[in-house]
PyMOL commands that place a pseudoatom at each C-alpha (Angstrom):
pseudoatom trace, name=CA, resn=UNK, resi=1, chain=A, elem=C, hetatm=0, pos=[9.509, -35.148, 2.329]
pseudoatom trace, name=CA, resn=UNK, resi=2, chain=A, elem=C, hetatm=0, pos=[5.600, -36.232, 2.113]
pseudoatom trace, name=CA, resn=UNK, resi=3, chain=A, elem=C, hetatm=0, pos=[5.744, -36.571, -1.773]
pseudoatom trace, name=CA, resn=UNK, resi=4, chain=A, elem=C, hetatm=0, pos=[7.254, -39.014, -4.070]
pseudoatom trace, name=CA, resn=UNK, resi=5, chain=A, elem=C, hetatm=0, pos=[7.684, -36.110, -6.255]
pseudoatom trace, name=CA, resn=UNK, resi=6, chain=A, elem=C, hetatm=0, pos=[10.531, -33.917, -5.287]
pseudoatom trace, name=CA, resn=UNK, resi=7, chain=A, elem=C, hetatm=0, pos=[9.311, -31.275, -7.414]
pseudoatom trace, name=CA, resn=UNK, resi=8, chain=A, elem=C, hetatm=0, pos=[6.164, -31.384, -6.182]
pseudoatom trace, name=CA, resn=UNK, resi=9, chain=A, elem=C, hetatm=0, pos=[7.545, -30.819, -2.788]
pseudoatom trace, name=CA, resn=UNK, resi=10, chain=A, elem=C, hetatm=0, pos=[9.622, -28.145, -3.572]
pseudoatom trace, name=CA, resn=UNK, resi=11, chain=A, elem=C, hetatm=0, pos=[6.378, -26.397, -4.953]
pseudoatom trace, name=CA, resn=UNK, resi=12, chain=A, elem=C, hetatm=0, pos=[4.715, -26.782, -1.951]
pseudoatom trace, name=CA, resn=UNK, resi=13, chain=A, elem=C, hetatm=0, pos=[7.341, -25.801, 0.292]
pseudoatom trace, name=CA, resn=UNK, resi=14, chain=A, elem=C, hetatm=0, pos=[7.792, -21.982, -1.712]
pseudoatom trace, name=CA, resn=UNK, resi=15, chain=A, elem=C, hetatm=0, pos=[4.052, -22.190, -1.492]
pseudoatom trace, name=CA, resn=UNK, resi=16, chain=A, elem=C, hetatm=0, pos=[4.169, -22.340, 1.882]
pseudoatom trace, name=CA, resn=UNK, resi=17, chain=A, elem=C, hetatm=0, pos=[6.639, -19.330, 2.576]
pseudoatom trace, name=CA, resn=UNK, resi=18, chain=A, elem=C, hetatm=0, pos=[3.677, -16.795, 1.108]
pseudoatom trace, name=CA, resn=UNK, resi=19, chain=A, elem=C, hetatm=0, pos=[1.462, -15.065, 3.792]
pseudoatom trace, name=CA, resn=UNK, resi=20, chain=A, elem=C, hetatm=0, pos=[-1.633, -17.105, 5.035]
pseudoatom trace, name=CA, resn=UNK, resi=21, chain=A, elem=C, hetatm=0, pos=[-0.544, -19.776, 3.146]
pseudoatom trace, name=CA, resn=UNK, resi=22, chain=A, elem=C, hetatm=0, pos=[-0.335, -22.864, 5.348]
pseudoatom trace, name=CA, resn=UNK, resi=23, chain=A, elem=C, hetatm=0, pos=[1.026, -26.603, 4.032]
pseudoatom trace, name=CA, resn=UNK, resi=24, chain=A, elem=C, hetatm=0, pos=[-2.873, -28.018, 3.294]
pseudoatom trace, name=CA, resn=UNK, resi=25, chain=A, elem=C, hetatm=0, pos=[-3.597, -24.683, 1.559]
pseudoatom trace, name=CA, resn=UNK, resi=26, chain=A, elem=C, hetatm=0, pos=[-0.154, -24.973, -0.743]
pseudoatom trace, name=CA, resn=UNK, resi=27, chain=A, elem=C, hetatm=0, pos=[-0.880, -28.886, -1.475]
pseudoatom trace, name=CA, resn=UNK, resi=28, chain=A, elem=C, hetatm=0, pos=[-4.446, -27.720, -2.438]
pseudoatom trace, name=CA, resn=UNK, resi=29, chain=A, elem=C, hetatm=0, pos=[-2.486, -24.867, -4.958]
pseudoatom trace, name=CA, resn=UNK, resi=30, chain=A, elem=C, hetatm=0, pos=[0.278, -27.514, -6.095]
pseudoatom trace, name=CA, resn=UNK, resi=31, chain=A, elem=C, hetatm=0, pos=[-2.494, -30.023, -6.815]
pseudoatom trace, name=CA, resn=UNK, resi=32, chain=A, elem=C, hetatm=0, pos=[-4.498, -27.770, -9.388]
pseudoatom trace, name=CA, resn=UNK, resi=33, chain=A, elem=C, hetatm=0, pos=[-0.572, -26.656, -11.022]
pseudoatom trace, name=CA, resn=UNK, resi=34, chain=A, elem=C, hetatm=0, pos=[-0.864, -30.532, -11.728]
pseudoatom trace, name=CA, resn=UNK, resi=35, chain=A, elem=C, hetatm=0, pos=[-3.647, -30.222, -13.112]
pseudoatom trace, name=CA, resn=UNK, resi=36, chain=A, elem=C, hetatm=0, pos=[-3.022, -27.156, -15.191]
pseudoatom trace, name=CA, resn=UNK, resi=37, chain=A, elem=C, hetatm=0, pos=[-1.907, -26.702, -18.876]
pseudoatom trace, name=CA, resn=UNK, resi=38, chain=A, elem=C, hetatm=0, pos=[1.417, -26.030, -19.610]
pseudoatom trace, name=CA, resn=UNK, resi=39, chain=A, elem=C, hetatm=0, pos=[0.279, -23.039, -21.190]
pseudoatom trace, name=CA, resn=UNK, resi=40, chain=A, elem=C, hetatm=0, pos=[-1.161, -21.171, -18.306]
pseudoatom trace, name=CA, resn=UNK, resi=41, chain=A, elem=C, hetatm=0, pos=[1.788, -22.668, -15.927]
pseudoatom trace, name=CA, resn=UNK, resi=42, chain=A, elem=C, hetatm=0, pos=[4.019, -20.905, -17.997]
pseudoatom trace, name=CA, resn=UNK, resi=43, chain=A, elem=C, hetatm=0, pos=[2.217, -17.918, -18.104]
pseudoatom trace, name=CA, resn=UNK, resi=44, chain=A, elem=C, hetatm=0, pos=[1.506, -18.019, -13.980]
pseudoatom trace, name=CA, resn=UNK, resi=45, chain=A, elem=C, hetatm=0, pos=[5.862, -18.488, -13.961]
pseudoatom trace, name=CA, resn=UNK, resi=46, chain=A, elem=C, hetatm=0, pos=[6.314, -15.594, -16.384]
pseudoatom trace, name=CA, resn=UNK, resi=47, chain=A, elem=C, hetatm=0, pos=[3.947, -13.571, -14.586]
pseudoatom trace, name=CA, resn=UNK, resi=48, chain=A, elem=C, hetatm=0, pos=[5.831, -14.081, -11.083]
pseudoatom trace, name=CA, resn=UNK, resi=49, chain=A, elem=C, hetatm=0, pos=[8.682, -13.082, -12.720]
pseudoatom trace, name=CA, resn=UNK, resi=50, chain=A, elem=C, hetatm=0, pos=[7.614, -10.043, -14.392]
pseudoatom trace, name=CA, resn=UNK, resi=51, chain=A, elem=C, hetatm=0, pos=[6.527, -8.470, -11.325]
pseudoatom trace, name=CA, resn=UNK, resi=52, chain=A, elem=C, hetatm=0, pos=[10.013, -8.825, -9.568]
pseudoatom trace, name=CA, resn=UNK, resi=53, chain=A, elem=C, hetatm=0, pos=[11.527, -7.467, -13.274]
pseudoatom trace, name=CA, resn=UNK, resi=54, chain=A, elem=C, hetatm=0, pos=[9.148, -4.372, -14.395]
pseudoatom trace, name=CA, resn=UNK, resi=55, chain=A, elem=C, hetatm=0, pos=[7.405, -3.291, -11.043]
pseudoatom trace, name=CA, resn=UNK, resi=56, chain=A, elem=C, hetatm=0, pos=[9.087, -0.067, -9.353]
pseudoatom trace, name=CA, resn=UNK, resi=57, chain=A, elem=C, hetatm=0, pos=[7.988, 2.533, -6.992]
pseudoatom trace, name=CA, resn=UNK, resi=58, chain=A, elem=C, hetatm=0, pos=[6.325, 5.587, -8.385]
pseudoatom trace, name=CA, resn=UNK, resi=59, chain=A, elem=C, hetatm=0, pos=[8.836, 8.361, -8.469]
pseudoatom trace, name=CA, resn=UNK, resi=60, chain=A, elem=C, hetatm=0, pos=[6.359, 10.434, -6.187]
pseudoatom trace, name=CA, resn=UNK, resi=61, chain=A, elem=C, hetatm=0, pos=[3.938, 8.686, -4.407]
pseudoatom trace, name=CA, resn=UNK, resi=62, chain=A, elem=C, hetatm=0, pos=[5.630, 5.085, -4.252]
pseudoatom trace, name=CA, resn=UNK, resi=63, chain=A, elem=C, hetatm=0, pos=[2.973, 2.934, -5.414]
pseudoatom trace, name=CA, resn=UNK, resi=64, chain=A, elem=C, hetatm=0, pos=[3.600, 0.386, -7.291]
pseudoatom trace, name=CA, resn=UNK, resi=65, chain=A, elem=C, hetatm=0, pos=[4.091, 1.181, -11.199]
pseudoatom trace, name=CA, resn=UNK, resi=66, chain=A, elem=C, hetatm=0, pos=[5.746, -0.390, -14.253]
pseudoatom trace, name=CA, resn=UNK, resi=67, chain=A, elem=C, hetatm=0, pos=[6.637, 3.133, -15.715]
pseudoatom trace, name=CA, resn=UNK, resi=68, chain=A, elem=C, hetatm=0, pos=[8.878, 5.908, -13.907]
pseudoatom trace, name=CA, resn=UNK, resi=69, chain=A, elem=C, hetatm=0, pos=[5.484, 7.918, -12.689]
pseudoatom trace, name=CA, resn=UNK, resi=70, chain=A, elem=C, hetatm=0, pos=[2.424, 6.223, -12.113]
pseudoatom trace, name=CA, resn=UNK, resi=71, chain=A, elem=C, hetatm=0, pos=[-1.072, 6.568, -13.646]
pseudoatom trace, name=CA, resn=UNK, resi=72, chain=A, elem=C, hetatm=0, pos=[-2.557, 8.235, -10.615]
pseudoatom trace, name=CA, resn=UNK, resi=73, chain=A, elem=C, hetatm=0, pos=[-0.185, 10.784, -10.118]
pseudoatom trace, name=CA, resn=UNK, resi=74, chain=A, elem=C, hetatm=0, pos=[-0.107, 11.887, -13.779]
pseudoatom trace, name=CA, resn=UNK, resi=75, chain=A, elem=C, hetatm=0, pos=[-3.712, 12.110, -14.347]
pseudoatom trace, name=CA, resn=UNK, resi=76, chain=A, elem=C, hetatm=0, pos=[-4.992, 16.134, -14.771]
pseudoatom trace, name=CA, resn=UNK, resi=77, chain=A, elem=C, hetatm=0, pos=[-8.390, 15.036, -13.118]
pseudoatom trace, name=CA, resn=UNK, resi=78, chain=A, elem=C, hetatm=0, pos=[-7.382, 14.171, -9.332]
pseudoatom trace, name=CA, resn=UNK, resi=79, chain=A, elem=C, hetatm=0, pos=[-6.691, 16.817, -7.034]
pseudoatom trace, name=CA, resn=UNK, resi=80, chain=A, elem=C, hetatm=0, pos=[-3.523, 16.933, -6.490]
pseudoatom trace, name=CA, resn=UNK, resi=81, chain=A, elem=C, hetatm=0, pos=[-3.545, 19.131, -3.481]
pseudoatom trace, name=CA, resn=UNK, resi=82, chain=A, elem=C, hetatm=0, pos=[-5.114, 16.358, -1.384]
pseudoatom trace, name=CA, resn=UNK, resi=83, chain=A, elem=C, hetatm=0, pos=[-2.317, 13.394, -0.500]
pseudoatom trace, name=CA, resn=UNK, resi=84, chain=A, elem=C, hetatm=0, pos=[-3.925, 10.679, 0.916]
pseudoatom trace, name=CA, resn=UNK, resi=85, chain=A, elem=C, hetatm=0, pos=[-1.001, 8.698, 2.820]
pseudoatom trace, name=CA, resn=UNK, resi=86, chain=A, elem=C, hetatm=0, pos=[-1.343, 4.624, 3.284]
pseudoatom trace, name=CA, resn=UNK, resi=87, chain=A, elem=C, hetatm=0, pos=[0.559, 2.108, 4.841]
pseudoatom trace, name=CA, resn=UNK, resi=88, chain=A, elem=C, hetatm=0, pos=[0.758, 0.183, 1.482]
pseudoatom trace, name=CA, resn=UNK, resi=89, chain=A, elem=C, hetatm=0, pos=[0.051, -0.191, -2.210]
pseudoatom trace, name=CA, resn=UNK, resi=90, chain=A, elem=C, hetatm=0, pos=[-3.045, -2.842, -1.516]
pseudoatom trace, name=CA, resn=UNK, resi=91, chain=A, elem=C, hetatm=0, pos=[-4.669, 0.109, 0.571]
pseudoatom trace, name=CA, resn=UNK, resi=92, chain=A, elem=C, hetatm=0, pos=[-4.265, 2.340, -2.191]
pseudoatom trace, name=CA, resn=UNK, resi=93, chain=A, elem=C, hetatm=0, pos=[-6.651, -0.230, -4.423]
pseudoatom trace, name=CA, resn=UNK, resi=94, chain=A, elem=C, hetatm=0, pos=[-8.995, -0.624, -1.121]
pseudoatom trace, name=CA, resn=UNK, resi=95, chain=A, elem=C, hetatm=0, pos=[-9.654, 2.914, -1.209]
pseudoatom trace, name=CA, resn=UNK, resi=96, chain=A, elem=C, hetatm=0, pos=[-9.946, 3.294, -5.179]
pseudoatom trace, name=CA, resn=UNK, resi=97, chain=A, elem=C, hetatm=0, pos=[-12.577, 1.054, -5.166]
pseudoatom trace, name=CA, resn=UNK, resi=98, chain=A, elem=C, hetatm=0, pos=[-14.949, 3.364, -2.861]
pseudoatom trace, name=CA, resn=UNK, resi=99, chain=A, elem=C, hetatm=0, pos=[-15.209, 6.255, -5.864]
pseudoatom trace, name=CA, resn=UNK, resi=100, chain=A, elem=C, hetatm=0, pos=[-15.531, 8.155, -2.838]
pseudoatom trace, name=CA, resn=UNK, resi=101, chain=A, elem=C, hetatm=0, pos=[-11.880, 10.023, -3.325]
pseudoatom trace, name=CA, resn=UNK, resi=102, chain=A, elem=C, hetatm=0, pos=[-10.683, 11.830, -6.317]
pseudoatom trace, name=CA, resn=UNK, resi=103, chain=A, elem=C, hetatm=0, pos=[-6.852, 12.992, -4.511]
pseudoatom trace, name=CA, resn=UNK, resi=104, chain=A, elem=C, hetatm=0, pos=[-3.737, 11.261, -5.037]
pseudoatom trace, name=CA, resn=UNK, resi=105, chain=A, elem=C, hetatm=0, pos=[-1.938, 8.766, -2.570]
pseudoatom trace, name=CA, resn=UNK, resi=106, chain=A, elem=C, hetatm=0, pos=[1.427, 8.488, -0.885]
pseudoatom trace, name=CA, resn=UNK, resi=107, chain=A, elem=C, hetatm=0, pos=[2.305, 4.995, 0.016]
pseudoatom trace, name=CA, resn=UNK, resi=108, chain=A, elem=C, hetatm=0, pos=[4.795, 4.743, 3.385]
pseudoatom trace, name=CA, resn=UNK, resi=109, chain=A, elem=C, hetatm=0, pos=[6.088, 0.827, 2.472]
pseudoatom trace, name=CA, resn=UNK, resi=110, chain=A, elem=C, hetatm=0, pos=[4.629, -0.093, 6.039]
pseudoatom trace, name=CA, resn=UNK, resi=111, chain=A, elem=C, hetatm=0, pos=[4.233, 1.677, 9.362]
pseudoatom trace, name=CA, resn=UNK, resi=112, chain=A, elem=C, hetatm=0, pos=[6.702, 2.514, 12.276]
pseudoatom trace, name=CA, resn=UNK, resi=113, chain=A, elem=C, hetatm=0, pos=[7.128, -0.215, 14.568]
pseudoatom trace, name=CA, resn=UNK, resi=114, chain=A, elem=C, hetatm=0, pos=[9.592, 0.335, 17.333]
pseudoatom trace, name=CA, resn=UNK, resi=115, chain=A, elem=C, hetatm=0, pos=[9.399, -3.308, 18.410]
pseudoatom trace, name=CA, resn=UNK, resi=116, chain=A, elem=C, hetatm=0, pos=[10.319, -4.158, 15.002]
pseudoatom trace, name=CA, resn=UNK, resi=117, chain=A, elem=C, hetatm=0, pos=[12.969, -1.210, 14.728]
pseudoatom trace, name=CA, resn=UNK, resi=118, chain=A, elem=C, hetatm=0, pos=[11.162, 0.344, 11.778]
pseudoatom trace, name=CA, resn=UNK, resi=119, chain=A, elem=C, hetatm=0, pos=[11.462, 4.181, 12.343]
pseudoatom trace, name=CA, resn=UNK, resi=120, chain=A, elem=C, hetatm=0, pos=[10.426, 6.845, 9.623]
pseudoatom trace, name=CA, resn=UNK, resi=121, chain=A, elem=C, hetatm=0, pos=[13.757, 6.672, 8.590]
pseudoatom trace, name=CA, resn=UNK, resi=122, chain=A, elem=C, hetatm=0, pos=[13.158, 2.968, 7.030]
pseudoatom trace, name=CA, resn=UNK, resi=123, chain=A, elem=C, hetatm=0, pos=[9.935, 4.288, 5.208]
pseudoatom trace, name=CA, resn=UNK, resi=124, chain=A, elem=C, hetatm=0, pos=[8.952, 7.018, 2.834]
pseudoatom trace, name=CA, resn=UNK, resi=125, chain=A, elem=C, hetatm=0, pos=[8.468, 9.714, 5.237]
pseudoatom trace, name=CA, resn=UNK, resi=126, chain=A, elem=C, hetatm=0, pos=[11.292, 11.875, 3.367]
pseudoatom trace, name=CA, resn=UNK, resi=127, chain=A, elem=C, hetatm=0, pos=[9.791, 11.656, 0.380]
pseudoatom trace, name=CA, resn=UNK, resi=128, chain=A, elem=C, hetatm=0, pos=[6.246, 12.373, 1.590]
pseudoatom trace, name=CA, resn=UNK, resi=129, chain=A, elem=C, hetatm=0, pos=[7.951, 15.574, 3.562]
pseudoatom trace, name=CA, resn=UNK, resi=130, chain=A, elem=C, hetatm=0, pos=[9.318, 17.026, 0.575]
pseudoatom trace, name=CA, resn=UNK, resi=131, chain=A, elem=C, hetatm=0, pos=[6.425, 16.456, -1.613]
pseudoatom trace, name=CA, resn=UNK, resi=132, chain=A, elem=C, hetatm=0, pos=[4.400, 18.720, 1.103]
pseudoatom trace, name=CA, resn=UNK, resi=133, chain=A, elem=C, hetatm=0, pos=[6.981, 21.351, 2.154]
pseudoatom trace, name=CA, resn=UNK, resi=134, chain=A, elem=C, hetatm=0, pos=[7.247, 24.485, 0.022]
pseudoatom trace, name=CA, resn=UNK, resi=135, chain=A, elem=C, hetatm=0, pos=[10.168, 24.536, -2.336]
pseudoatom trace, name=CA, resn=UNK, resi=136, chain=A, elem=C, hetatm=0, pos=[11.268, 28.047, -3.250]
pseudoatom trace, name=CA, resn=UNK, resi=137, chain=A, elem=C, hetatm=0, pos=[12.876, 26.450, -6.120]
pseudoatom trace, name=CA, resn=UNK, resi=138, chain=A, elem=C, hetatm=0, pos=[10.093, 25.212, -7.723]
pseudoatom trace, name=CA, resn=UNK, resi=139, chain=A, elem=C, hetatm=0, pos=[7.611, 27.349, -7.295]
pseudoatom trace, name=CA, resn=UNK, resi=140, chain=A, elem=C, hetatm=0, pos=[5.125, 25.782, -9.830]
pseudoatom trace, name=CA, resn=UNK, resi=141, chain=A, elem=C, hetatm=0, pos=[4.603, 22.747, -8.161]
pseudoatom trace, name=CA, resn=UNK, resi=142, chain=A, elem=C, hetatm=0, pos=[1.007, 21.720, -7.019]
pseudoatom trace, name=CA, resn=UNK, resi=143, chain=A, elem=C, hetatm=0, pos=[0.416, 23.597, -3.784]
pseudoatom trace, name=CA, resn=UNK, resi=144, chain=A, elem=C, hetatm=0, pos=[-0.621, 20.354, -0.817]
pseudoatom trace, name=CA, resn=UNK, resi=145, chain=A, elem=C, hetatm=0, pos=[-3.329, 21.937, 1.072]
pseudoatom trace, name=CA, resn=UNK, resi=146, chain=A, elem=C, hetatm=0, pos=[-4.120, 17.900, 3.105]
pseudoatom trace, name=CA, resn=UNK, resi=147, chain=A, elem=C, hetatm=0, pos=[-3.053, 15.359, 3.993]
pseudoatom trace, name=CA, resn=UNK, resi=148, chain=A, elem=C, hetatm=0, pos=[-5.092, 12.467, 4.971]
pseudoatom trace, name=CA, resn=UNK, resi=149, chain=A, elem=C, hetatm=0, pos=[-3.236, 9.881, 7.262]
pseudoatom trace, name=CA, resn=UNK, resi=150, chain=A, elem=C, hetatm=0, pos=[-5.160, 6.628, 6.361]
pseudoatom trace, name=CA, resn=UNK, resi=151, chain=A, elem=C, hetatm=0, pos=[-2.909, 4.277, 8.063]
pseudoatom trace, name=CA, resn=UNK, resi=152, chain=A, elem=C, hetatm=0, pos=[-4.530, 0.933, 9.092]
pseudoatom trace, name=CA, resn=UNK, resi=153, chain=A, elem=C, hetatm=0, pos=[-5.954, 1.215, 12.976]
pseudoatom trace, name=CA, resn=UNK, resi=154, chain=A, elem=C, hetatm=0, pos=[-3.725, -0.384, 15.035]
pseudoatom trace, name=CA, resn=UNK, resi=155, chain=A, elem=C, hetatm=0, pos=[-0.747, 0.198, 17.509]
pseudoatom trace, name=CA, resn=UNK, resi=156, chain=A, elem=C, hetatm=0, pos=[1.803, 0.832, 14.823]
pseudoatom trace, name=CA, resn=UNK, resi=157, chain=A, elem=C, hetatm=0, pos=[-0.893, 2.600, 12.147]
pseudoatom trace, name=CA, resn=UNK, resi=158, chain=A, elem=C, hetatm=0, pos=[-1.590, 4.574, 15.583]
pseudoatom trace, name=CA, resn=UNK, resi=159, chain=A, elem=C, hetatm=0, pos=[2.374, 5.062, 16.029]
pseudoatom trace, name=CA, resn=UNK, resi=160, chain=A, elem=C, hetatm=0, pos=[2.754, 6.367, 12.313]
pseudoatom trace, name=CA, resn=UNK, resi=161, chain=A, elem=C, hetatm=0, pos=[-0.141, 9.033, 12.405]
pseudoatom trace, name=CA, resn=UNK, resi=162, chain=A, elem=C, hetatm=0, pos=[1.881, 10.437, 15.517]
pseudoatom trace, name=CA, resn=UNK, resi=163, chain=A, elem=C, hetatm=0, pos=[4.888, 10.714, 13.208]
pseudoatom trace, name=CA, resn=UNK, resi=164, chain=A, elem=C, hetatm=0, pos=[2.662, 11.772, 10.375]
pseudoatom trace, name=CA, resn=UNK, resi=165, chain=A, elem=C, hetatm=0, pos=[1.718, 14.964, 12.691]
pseudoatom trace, name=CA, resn=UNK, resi=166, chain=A, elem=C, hetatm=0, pos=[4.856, 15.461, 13.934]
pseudoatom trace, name=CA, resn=UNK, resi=167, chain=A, elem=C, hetatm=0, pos=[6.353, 15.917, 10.406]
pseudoatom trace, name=CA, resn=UNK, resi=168, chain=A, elem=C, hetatm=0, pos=[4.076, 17.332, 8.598]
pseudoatom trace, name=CA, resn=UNK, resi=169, chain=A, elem=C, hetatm=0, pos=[2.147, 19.770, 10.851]
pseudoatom trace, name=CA, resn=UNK, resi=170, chain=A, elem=C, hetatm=0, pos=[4.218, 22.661, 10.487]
pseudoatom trace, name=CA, resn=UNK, resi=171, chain=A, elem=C, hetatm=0, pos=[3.557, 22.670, 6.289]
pseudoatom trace, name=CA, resn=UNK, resi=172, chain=A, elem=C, hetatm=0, pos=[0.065, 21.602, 5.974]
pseudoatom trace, name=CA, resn=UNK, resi=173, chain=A, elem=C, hetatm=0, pos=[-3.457, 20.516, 8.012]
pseudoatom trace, name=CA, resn=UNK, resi=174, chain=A, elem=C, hetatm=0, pos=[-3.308, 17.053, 8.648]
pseudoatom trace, name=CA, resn=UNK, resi=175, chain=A, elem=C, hetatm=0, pos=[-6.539, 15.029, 9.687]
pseudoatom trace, name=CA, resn=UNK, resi=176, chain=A, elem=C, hetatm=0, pos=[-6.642, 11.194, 9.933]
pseudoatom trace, name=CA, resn=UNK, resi=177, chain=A, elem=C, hetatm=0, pos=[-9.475, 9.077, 8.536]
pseudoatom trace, name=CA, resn=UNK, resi=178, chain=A, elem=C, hetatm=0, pos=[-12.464, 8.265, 10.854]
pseudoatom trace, name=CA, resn=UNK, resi=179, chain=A, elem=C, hetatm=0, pos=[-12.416, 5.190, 13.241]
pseudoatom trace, name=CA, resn=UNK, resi=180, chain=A, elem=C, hetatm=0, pos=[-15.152, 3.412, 11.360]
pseudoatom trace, name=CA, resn=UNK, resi=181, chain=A, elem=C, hetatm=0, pos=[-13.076, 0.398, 10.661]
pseudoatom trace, name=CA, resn=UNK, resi=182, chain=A, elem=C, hetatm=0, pos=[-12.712, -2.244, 12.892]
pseudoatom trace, name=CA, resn=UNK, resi=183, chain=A, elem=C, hetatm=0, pos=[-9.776, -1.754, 15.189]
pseudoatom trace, name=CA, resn=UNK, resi=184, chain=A, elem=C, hetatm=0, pos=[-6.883, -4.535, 14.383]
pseudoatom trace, name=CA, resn=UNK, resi=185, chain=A, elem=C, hetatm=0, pos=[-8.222, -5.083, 11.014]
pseudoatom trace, name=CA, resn=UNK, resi=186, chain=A, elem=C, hetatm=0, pos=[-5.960, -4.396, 7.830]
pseudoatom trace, name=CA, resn=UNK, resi=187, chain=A, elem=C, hetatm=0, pos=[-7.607, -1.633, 5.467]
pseudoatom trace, name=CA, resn=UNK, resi=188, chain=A, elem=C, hetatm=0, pos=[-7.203, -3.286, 2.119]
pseudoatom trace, name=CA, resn=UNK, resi=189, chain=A, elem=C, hetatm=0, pos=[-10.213, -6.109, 3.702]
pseudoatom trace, name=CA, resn=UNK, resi=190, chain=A, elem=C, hetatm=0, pos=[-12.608, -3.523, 4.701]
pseudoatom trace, name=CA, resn=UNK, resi=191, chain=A, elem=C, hetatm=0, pos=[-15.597, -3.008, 2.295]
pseudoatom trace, name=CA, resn=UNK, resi=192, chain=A, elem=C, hetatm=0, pos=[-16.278, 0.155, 0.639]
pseudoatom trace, name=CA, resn=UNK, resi=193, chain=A, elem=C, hetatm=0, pos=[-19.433, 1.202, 2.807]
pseudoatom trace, name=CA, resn=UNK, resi=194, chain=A, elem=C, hetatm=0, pos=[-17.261, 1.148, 5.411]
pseudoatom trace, name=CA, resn=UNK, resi=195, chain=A, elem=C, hetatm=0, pos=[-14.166, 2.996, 3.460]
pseudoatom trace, name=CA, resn=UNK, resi=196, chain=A, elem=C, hetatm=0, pos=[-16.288, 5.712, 2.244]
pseudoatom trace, name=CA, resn=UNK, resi=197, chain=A, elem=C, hetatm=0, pos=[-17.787, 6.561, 5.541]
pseudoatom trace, name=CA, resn=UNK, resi=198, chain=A, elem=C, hetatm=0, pos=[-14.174, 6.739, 7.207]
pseudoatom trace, name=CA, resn=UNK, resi=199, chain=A, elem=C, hetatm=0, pos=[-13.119, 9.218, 4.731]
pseudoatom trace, name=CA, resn=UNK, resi=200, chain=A, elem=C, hetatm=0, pos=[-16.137, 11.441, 4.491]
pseudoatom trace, name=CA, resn=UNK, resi=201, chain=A, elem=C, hetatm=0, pos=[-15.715, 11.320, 8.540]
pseudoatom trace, name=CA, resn=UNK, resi=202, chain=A, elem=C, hetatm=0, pos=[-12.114, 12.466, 8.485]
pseudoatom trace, name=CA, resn=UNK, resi=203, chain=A, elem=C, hetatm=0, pos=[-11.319, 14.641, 11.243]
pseudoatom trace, name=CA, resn=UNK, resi=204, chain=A, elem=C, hetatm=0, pos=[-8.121, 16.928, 12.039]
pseudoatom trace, name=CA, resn=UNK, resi=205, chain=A, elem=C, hetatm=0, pos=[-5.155, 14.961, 13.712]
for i in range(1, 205): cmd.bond("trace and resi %d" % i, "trace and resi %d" % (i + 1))
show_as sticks, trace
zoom trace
């Protein structure tokens, strides 16, 4: 233990379990807590909380959602024969931000890593298959005409747009977004210049 404080060290230590977060960045965050009103503490706390309470996966496209569907899929203005598949609900908000895409999403929880032993069967692939294929017993539903793999560009994203194609080909065109963005980088950092071109440059996979 560096601090007097054992709660202050125990702060700093769960501080230092989140991504990026190393032990001068979580004394820097445990610090300003210090400093903070009790009022907004509590608020931070309840907020933590709430998120592991309310938040679910959308019933259909598995973004994140504190209702049964989410806002995106219910709204009558997006087109909901375009599916724009991601490796994860931050990319979903990367690519919102553009205003360059009006579809819906579907969000895998990750990408396949056989190294890792994450196969399709770990993520939402199921789900995204029956969303696409035609169901004789619902003949209503919204017809998916694309599907536009937007996986992040790396070994595993690379990986999961295989899989992507090799599931999906048979009930629908599939095209992956353009390699404008940087290779190894994670989509939800990329800029929206740089988004919007990658979409508008989608090409068949």
């Amino acid at each position: 233990m560096y601090y007097s404080s054992e709660s202050v060290e125990e702060l700093i230590e769960q501080l230092c379990r989140l991504p990026t977060i190393g032990r001068k960045s979580a004394q820097r965050l445990a610090a300003h807590v210090l400093k903070m009103p009790r009022s907004d503490v509590k608020q931070l706390a309840e907020a933590l909380v709430a998120v592991k309470d309310r938040v679910r996966a959308c019933r259909i496209c598995k973004n994140v959602t504190d209702a049964d569907t989410c806002a995106l899929c219910l709204s009558t203005r997006r087109d909901h024969g375009l599916v724009c598949v991601v490796e994860e609900s931050s990319d979903v908000v990367a690519l919102e931000r553009t205003g360059e895409y009006n579809g819906v999403y579907h969000v895998l929880g990750g990408a396949v890593s056989p190294v890792d032993g994450i196969g399709p069967d770990d993520l939402t692939f199921g789900d995204l298959v029956n969303r696409v294929a035609p169901d004789p017993k619902n003949p209503e539903a919204p017809k998916i005409r694309e599907v536009i793999v937007a996986v992040n560009p790396t070994v595993e994203g690379d990986v999961t747009a295989h899989y992507l194609r090799e599931f999906l080909a048979p009930y629908v065109s599939v095209t992956r977004v353009a390699h404008g963005l940087p290779i190894g980088a994670d989509l939800s950092f990329a800029d929206e210049a740089t988004l919007a071109r990658a979409l508008a440059g989608r090409r068949p996979l």
